[in-house]
PASE-790518 format. One record per residue: residue number from 1; residue in three letters; x, y, z negated of N, C-alpha, C in turn. Coordinates in pm, 1 decimal. Layout:
+-----+------+----------+----------+----------+----------+----------+----------+----------+----------+----------+
:  nr : rest :     n.c1 :     n.c2 :     n.c3 :    ca.c1 :    ca.c2 :    ca.c3 :     c.c1 :     c.c2 :     c.c3 :
+-----+------+----------+----------+----------+----------+----------+----------+----------+----------+----------+
: NUM :  ALA :        X :        Y :        Z :        X :        Y :        Z :        X :        Y :        Z :
...
+-----+------+----------+----------+----------+----------+----------+----------+----------+----------+----------+
end
This chain:
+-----+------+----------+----------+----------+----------+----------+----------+----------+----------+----------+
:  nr : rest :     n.c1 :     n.c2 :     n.c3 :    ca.c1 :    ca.c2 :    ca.c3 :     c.c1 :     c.c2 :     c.c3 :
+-----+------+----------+----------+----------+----------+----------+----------+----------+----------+----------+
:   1 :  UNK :  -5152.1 :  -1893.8 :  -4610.1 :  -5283.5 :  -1949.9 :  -4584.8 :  -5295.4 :  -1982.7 :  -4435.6 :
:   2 :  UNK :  -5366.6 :  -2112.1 :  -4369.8 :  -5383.0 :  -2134.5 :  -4254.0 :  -5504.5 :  -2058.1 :  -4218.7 :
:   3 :  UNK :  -5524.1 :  -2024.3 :  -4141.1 :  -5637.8 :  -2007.3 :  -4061.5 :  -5691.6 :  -2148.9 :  -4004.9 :
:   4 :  UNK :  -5845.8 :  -2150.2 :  -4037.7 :  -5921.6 :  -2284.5 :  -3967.9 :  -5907.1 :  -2301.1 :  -3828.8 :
:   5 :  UNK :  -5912.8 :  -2225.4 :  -3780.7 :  -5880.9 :  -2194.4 :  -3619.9 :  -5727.6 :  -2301.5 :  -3611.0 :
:   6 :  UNK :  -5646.5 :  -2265.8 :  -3652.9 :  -5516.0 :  -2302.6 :  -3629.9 :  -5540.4 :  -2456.0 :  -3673.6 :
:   7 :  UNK :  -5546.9 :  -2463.3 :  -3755.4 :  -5502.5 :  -2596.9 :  -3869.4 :  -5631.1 :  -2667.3 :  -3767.1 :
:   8 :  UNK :  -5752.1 :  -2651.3 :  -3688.5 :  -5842.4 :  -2729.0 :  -3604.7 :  -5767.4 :  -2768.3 :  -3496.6 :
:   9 :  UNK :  -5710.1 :  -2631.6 :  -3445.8 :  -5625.0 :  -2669.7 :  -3293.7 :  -5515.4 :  -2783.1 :  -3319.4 :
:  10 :  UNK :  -5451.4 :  -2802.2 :  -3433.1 :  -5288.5 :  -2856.0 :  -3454.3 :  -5398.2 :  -3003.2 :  -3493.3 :
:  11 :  UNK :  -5504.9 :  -3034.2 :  -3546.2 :  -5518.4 :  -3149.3 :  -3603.2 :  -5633.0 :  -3266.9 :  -3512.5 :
:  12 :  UNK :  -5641.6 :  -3169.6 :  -3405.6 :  -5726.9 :  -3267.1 :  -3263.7 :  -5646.6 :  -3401.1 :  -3237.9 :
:  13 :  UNK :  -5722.0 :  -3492.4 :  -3245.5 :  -5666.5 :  -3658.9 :  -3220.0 :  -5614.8 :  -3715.8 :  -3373.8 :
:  14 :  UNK :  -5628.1 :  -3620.8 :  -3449.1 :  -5541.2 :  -3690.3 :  -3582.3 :  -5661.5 :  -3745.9 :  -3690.9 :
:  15 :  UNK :  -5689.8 :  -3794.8 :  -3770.7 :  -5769.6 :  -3827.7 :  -3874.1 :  -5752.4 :  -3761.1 :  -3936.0 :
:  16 :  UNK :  -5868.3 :  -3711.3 :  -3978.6 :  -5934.6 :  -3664.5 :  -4105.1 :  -6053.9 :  -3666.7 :  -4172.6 :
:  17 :  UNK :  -6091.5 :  -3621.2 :  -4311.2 :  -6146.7 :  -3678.5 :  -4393.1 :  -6268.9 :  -3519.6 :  -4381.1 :
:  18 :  UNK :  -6409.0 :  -3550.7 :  -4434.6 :  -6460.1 :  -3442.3 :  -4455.9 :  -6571.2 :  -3480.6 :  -4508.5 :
:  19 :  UNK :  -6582.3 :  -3338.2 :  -4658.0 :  -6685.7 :  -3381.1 :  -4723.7 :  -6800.4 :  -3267.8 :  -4762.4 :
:  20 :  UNK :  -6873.6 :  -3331.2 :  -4766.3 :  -7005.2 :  -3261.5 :  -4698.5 :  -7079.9 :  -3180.8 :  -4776.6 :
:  21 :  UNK :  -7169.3 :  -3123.5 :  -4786.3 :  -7254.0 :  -3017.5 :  -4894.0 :  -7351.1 :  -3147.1 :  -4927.8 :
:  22 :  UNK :  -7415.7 :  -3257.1 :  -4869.0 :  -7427.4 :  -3313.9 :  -4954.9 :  -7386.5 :  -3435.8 :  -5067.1 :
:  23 :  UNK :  -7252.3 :  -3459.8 :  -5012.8 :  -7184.1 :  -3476.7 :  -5085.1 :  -7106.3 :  -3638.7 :  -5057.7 :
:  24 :  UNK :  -7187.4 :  -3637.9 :  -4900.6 :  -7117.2 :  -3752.9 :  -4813.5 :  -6959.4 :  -3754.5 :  -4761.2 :
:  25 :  UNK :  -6881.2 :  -3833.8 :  -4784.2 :  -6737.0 :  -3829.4 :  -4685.9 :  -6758.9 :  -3890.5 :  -4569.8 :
:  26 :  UNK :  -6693.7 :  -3818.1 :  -4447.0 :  -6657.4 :  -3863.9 :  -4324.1 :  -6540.7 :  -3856.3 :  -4299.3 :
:  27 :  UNK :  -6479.9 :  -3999.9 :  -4248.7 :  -6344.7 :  -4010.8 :  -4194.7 :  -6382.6 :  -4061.7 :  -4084.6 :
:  28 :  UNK :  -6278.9 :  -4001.3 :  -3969.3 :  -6276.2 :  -4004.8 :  -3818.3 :  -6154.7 :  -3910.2 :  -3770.1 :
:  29 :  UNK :  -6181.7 :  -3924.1 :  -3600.2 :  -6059.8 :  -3860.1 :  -3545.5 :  -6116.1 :  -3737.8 :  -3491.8 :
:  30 :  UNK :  -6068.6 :  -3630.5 :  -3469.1 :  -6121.3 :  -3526.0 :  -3470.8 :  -6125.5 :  -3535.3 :  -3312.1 :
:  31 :  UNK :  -6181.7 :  -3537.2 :  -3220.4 :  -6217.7 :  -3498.9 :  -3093.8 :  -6219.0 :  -3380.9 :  -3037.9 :
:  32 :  UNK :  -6291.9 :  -3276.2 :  -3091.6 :  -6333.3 :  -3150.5 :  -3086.9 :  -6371.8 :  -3060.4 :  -3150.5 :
:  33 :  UNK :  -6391.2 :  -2920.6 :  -3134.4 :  -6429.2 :  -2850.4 :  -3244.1 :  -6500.3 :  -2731.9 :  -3115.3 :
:  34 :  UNK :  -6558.5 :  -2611.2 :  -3194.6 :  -6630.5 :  -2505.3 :  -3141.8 :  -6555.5 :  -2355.8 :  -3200.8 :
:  35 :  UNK :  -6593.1 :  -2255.3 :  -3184.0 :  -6579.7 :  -2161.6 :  -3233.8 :  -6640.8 :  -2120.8 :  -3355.1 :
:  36 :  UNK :  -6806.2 :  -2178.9 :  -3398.4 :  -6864.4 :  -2199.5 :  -3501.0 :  -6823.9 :  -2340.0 :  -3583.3 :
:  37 :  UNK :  -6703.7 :  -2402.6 :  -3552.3 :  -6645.8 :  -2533.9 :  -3591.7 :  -6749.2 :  -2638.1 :  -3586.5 :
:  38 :  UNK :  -6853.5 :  -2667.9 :  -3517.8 :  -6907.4 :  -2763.8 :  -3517.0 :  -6757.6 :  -2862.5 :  -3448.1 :
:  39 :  UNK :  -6823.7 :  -2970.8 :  -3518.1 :  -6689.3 :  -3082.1 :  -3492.0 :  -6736.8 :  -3199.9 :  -3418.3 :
:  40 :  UNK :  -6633.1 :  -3273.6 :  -3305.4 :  -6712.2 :  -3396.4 :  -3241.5 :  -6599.0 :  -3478.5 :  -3354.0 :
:  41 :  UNK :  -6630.1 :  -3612.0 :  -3387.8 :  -6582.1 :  -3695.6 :  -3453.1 :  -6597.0 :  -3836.7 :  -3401.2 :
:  42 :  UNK :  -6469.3 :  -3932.4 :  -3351.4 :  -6514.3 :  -4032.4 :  -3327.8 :  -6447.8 :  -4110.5 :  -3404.4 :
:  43 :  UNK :  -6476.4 :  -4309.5 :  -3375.3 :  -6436.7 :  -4364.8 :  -3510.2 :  -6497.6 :  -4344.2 :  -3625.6 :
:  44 :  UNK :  -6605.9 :  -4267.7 :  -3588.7 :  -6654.5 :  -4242.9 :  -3819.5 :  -6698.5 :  -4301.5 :  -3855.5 :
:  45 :  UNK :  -6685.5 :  -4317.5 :  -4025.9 :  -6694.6 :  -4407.4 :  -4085.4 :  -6734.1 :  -4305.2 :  -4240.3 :
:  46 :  UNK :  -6870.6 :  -4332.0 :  -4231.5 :  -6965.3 :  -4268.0 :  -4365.6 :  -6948.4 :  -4339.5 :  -4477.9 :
:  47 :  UNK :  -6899.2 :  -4239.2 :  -4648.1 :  -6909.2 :  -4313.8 :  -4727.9 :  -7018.0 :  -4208.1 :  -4826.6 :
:  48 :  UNK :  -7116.9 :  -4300.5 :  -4928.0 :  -7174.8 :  -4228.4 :  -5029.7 :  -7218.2 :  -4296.9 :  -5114.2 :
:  49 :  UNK :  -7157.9 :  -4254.5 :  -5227.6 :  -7169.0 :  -4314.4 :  -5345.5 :  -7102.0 :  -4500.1 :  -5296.5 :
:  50 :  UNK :  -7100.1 :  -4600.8 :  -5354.8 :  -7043.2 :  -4705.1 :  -5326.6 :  -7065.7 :  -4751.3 :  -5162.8 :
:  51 :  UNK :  -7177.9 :  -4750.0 :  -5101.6 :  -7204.8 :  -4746.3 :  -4983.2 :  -7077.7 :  -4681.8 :  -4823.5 :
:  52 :  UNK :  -7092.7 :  -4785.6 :  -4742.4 :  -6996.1 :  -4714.2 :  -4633.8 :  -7053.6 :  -4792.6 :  -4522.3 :
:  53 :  UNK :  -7051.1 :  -4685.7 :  -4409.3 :  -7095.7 :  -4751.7 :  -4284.6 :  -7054.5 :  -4669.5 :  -4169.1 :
:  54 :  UNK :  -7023.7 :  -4776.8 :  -4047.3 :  -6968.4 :  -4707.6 :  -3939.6 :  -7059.8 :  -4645.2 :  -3847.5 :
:  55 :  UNK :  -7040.5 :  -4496.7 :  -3813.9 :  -7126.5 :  -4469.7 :  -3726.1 :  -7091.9 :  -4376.6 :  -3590.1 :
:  56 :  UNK :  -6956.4 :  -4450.3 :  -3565.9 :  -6965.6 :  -4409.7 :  -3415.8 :  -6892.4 :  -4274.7 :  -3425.0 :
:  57 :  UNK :  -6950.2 :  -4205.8 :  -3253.2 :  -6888.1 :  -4019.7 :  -3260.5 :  -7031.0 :  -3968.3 :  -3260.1 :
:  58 :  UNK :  -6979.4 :  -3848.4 :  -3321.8 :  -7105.9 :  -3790.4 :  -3387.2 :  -7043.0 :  -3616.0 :  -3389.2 :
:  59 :  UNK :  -7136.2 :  -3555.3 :  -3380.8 :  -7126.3 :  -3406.8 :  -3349.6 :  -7188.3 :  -3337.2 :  -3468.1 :
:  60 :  UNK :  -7088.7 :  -3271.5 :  -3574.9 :  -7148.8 :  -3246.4 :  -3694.9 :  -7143.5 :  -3059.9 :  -3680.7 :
:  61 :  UNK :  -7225.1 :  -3025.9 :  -3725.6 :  -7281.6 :  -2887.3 :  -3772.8 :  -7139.1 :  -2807.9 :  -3851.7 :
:  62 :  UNK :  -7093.6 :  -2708.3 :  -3837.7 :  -6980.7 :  -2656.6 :  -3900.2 :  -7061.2 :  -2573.2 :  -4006.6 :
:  63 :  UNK :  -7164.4 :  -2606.7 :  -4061.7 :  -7187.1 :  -2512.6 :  -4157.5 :  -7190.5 :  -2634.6 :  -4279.8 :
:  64 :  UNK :  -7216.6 :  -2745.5 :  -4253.4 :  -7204.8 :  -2862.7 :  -4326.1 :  -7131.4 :  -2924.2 :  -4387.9 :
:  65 :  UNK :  -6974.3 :  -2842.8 :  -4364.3 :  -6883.7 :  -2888.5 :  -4398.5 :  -6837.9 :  -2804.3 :  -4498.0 :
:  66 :  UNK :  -6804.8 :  -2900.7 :  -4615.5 :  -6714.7 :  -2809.4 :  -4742.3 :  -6591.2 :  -2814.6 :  -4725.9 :
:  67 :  UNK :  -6518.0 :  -2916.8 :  -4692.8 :  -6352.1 :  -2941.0 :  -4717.0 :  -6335.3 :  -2997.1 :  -4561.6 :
:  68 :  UNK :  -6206.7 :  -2984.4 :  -4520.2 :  -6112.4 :  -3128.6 :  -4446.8 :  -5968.1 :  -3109.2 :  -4466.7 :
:  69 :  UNK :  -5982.5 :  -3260.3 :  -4499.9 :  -5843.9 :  -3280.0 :  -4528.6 :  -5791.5 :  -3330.0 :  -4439.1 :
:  70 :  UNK :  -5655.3 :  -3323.2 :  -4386.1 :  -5581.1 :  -3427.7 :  -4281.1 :  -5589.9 :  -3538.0 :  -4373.3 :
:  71 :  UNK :  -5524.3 :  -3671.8 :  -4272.7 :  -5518.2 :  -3792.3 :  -4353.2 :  -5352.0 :  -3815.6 :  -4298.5 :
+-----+------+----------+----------+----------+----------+----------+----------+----------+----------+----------+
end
């Protein structure tokens, strides 16, 4: 098993995918992270339900997050 800690540090600058409690995907490049994993994300690009739109870097809440996947 990885530890989030680890698998955050190894995947800074890389894309990945993340999907949300409510049930939005975000793909972007990972910029940053926290100790509470809040994440900076730039490049993102929101999808929900058929809908997708670009919105920039954005600083998301680490409690918000269900999954990330590398890409």
């Amino acid at each position: 098993m990885v530890k989030p800690s680890n698998f955050l540090e190894e995947t800074v600058g890389d894309k990945i995918e993340l999907l949300l409690k409510d049930g939005r995907k975000l793909k972007g490049k990972l910029a940053g992270y926290d100790d509470h994993m809040n994440l900076v994300l730039e490049e993102t690009e929101e999808k929900k339900d058929d809908s997708r739109r670009r919105i920039g870097t954005i600083v998301l809440r680490g409690n918000n997050v269900v999954r990330i996947n590398k890409q």
